[in-house]
C-alpha positions in Angstrom: 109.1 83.2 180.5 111.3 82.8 183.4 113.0 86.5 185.1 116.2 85.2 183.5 115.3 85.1 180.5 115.4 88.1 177.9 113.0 88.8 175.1 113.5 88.3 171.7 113.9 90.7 169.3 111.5 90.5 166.6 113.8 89.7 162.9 114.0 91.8 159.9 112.4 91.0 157.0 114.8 90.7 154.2 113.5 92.3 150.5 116.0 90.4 148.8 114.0 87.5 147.3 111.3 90.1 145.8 114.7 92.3 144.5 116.3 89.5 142.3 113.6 88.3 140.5 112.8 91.9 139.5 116.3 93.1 138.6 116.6 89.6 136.3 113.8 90.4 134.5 115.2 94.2 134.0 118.3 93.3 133.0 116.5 91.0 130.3 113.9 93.6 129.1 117.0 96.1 128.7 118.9 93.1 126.7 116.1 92.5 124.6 115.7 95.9 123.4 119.6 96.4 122.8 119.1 93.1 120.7 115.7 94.4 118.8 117.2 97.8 117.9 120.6 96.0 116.6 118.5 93.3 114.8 116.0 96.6 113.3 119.4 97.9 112.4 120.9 95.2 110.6 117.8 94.9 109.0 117.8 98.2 107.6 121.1 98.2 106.7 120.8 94.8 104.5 117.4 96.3 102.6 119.4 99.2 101.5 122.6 97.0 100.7 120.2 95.1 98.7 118.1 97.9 97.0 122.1 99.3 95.9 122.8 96.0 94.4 120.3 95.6 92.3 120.6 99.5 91.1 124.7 98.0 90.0 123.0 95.1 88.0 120.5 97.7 86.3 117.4 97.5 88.0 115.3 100.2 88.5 114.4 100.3 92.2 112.5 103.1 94.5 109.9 103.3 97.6 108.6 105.6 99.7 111.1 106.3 102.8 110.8 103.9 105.6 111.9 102.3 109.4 111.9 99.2 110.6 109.2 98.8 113.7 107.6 96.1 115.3 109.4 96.3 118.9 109.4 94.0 121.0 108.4 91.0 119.6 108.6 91.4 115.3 110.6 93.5 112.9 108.4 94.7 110.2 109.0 97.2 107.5 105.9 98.5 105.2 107.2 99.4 102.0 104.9 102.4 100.1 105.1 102.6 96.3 107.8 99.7 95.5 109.0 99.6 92.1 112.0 97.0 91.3 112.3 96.2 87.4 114.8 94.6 85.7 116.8 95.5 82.3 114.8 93.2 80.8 111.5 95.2 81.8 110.3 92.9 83.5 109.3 93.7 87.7 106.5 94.8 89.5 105.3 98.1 91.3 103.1 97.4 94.7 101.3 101.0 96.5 101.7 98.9 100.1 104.1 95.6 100.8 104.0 94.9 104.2 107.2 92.4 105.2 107.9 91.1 108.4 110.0 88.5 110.5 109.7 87.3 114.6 112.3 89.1 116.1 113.7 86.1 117.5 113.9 84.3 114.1 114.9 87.1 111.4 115.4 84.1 109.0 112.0 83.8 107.6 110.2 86.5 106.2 106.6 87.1 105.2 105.7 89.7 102.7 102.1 90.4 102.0 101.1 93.0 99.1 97.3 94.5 101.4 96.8 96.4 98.0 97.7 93.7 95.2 100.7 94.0 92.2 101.3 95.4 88.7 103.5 93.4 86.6 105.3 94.5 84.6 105.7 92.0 81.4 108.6 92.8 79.2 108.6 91.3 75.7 107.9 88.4 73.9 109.8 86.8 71.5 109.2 88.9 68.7 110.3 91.8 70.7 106.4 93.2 71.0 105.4 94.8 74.2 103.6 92.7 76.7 102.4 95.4 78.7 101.6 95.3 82.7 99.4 92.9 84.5 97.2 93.8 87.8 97.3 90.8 90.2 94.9 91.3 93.2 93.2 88.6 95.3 92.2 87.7 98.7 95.7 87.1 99.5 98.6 87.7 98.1 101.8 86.9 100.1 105.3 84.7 100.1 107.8 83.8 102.5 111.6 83.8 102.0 113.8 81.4 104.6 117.1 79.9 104.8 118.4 82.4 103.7 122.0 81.8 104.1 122.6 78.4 102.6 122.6 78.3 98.4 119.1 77.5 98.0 116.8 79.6 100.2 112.9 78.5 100.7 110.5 80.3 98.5 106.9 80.1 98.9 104.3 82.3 97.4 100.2 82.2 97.2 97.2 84.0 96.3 93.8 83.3 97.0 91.0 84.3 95.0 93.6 85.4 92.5 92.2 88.2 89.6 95.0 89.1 86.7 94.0 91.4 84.0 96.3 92.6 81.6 96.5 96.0 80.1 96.9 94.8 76.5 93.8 92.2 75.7 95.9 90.7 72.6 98.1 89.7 75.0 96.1 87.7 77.8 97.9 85.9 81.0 97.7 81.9 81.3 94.4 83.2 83.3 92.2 85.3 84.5 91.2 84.4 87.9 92.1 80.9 90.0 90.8 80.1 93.0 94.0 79.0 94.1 97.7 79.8 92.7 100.8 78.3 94.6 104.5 78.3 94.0 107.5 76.9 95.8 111.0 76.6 95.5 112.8 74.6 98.3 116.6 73.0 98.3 116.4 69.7 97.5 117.7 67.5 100.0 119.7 65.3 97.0 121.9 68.0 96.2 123.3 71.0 97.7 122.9 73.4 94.1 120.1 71.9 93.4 116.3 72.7 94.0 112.5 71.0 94.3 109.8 73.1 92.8 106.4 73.1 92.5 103.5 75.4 91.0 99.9 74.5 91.3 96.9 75.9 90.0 93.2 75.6 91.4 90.1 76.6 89.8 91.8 78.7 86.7 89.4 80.3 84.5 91.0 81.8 81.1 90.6 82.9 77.4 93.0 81.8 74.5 95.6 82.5 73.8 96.4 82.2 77.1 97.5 78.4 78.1 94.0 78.3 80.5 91.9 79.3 77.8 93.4 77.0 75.2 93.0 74.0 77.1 90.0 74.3 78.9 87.9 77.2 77.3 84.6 76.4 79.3 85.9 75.1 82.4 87.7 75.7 85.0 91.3 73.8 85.0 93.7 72.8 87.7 97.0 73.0 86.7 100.5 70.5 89.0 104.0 70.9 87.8 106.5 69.7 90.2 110.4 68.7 89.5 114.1 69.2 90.7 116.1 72.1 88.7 120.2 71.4 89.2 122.6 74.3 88.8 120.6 76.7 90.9 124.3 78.4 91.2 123.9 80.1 87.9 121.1 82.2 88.7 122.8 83.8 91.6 123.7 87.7 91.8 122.8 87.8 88.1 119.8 89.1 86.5 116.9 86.2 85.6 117.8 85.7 82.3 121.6 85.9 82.3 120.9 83.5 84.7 118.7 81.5 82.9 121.6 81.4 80.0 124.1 80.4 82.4 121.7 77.3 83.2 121.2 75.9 79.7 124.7 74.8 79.5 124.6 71.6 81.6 121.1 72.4 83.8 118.7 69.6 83.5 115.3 69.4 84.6 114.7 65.7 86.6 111.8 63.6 88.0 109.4 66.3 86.1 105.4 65.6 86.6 103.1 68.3 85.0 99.1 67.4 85.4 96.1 69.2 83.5 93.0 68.2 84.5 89.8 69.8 83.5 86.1 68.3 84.7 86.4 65.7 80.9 89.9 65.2 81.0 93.1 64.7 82.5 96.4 65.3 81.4 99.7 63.6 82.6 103.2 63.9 81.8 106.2 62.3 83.7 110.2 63.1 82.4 113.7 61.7 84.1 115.4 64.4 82.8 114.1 67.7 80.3 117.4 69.8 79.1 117.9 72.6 76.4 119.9 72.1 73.3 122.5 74.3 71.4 119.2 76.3 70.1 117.6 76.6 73.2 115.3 73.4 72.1 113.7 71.5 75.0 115.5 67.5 74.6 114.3 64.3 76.4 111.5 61.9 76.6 108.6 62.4 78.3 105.6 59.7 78.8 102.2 60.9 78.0 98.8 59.8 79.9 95.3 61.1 78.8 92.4 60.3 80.9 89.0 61.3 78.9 87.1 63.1 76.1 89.6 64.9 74.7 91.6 64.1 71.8 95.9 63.4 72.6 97.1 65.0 70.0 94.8 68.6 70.1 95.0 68.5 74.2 98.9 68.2 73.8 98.8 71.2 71.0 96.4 73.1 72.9 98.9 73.1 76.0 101.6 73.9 74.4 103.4 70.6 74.1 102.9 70.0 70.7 103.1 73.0 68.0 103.1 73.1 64.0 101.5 71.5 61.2 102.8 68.3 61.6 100.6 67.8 64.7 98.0 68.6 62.9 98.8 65.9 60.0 100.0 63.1 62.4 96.7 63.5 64.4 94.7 61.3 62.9 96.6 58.7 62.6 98.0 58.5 66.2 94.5 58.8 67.4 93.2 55.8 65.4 96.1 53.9 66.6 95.5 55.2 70.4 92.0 54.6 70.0 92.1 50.9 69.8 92.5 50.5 73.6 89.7 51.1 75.9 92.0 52.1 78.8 93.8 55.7 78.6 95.4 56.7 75.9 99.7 56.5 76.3 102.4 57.5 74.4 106.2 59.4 74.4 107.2 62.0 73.3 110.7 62.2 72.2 112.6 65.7 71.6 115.7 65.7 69.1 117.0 67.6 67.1 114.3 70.5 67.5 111.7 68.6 66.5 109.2 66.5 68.3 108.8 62.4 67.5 106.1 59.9 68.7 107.8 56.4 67.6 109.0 57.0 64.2 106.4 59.9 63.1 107.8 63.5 63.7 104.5 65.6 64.8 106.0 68.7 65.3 109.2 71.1 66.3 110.5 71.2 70.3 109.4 73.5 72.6 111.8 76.3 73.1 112.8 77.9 76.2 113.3 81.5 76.8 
């Protein structure tokens, strides 16, 4: 350094790039929780809206008091000692249901019962009690999503599934399954229409119920998958006005139902299943039986077939289905409330609810 020359004066260090970052990021967190406690809020506010419009349509609905929590990243709400039963009498009553969404995705919700369900059964058709029926299992959830367009995504499962009825005369399709599976998604065909599909694994039963009928000794796996049109009519109505509001013009399409026990398998196909002026199921529907078991007392046995005249035309259409080595076919035809394979009429239609 020359005598001319001055020194330098050492800079300040600016704090500035340490300062932003950290503002940023608390401006977000302070965001975030506005957003949570709005999105808790709304939340709350729709579960009550909900619980008041089922109490219009006469439902009986109560539970324990309760908040939404979660923060930060989920909005959960544990419902204690649900009850939600329709005028029909049928519902269920859960001690704990646990429900719960991603805070950043409130559309899809998952809903686990820690503590299983009672059902509760309502009547059959000759007005008799059915009583309740425990569910409990390894797991027992569903998931609702999409739930702002006209179909919404339904999903529910159970695992290691137990059901025991109160009333013994009156028996569930089963006792226990290893697996039991139902879904109900918007179909991508049709805007008020739906894809379903229920699915059985491992089901043990007794008769009457349908498990125990078909496959007393065995375990049976049960498939039933279709399309359901006029989903419309079951909306902001209780199940069955709903379910009377569908009969007129609702059609069941591309219908596949599968039975399949360790001797035999069971296979039904439909283009379209609908319900007549008496509530009688009408349409074809092919038939394909794989194994030891006769066609016409499996079909009877799962519920297909009923009456006498099953049990005359049996037989006959056996001997004639016999004569191939392959498996046995054959379609069913329902008209008129009764039940026809070619020209023989084996017994009355199904009826639905």
């Amino acid at each position: 350094m020359t005598e001319t020359e001055a020194p330098k004066r050492p800079q300040k260090r600016h704090h500035i790039g340490v300062f932003v970052p950290t503002a940023v990021v608390a401006v977000l967190i302070v965001l975030w929780t506005v957003w949570w406690f709005v999105a808790a809020h709304r939340v709350e506010t729709a579960f009550h809206a909900q619980a008041d419009a089922l109490t219009r349509q006469g439902y009986r609905v109560s539970t324990a008091p309760y908040s939404v929590k979660g923060y930060p990243y989920r909005l959960a709400v544990e419902l204690r000692d649900v009850t939600i039963v329709a005028p029909t009498g049928r519902g269920f009553t859960a001690p704990d249901l646990d429900i719960e969404a991603n805070a950043y995705n409130p559309d899809k919700w998952v809903m686990v019962a820690t503590k299983g369900l009672t059902l509760y059964r309502g009547h059959d058709k000759t007005g008799a009690d059915l009583g309740t029926l425990s569910l409990t299992g390894k797991v027992l959830r569903a998931s609702v999503s999409h739930l702002g367009q006209a179909v919404p995504d339904i999903r529910l499962q159970g695992m290691e599934v137990m059901a025991a009825p109160s009333d013994p005369a009156h028996p569930f399709v089963f006792d226990t399954a290893t697996l039991a599976e139902a879904y109900l998604r918007p179909s991508a065909k049709d805007a008020d229409s739906a894809d379903f599909l229920v699915r059985w694994t491992g089901a043990r039963g007794r008769a009457p119920g349908l498990v125990g009928k078909v496959s007393p000794d065995a375990p049976l796996d049960l498939h039933v998958e279709g399309t359901i049109n006029r989903v419309a009519a079951f909306k902001g109505v209780t199940f069955a006005n709903g379910l009377t509001a569908w009969k007129t013009g609702g059609v069941a399409s591309n219908l596949i139902v599968e039975l399949k026990r360790p001797d035999t398998v069971l296979h039904l196909s439909s283009n379209a299943l609908s319900a007549d002026a008496d509530n009688h199921v009408q349409g074809k529907v092919k038939v394909e039986l794989t194994g030891a078991a006769g066609p016409i007392a499996m079909l009877s046995s799962a519920g297909i077939l009923s009456g006498d005249m099953a049990g005359e035309a049996e037989p006959l259409l056996d001997l004639a289905m016999g004569a191939s080595n392959g498996p046995a076919k054959l379609t069913i035809d329902f008209k008129k409330g009764k039940a026809y394979i070619g020209p023989i009429k084996v017994a009355n239609a199904p009826t639905l609810p």
